[in-house]
N, C-alpha and C positions, 0 to 999 in steps of 0.2 A: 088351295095349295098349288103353287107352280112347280115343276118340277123342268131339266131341264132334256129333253132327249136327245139332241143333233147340234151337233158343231162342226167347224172346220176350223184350221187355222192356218193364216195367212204372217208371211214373216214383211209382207208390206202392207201397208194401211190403204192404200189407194185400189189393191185387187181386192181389199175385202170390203170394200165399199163397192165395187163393180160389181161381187158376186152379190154383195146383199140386196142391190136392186134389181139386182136382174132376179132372186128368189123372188123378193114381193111381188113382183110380176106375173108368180105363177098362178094358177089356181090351186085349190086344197088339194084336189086328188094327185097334184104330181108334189105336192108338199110334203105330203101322205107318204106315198112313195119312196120320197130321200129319204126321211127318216125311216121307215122298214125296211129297207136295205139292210140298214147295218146294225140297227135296232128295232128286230120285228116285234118285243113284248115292250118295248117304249120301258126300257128302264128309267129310270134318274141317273143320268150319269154327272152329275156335279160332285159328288164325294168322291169319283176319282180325280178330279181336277185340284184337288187338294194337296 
């Protein structure tokens, strides 16, 4: 099951291509990270995206 935790959203295509390589670049523990920020129990949040 996938589920989704962490987004952002970019109203240009070409920053969110910049931010998405520069994320794969990171290693897990700061991946980790972003997402417990703002979603420390790692919801699903795609059924708010609806």
């Amino acid at each position: 099951m996938d589920i989704l935790v962490w987004y952002e959203i970019f109203d240009d295509i070409n920053a969110a291509i910049i931010r998405e390589k520069q994320i794969k670049g990171w290693n897990r523990a700061w991946k980790i990270r972003l997402i417990e920020k703002d979603n420390p129990v790692w919801n699903d949040l795609a059924p708010g995206l609806m």
